[in-house]
C-alpha positions as CSV (number, residue, x, y, z in Angstrom):
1,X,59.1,-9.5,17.6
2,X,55.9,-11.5,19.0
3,X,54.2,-8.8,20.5
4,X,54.5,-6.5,17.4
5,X,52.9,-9.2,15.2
6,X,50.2,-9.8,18.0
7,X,49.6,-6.3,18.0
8,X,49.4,-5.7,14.2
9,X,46.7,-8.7,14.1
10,X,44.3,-7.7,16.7
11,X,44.7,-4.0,15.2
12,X,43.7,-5.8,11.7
13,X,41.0,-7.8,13.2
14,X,39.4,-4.6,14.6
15,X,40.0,-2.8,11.4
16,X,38.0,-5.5,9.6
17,X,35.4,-5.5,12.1
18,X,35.3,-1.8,11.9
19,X,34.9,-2.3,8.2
20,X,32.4,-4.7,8.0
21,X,29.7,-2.8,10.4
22,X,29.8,0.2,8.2
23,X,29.4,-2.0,4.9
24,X,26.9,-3.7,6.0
25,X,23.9,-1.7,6.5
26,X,24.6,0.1,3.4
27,X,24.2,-3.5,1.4
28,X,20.3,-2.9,1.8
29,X,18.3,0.4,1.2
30,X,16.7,1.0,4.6
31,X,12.4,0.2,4.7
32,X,10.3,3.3,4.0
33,X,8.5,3.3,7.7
34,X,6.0,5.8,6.4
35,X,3.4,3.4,6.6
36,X,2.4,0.8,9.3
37,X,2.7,-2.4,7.0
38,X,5.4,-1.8,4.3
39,X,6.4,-4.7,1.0
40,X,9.9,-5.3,0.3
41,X,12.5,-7.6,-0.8
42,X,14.2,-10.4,1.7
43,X,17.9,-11.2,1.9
44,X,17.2,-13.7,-1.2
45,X,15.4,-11.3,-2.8
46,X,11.6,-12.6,-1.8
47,X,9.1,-10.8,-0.9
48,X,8.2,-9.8,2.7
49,X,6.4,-7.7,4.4
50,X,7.7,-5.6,7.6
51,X,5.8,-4.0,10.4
52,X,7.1,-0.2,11.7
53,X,6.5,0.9,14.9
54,X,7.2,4.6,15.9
55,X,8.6,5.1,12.1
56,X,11.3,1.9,12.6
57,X,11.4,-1.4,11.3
58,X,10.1,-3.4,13.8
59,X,9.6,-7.3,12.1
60,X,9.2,-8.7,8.7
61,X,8.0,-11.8,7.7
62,X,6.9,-13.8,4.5
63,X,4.6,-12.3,2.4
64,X,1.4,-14.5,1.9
65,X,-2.1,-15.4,2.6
């Protein structure tokens, strides 16, 4: 009976995991790379502005002075 409940939590750990990386990167509207220098919104919803390089996100940072 131990091996059955060891096997039914790692196979729900990896079905969470699973979960999770395809939820994930759907929680934020990819950058528009169309640009060099592109605005957006943070995690906390401030301002910042990204870099692209070869039409990905590269960096972002806080928008400022």
């Amino acid at each position: 009976m131990k091996p059955f409940w060891l096997t039914l939590t790692v196979l729900l750990g990896l079905a969470g995991v699973l979960g999770g990386a395809f939820v994930v990167p759907r929680a934020r509207p990819p950058a528009d790379c169309t640009s060099r220098v592109v605005t957006g919104r943070g995690p906390r919803g401030e301002a910042v502005e990204c870099v692209c390089l070869e039409g990905r996100l590269s960096t972002c940072f806080d928008s400022g002075p």
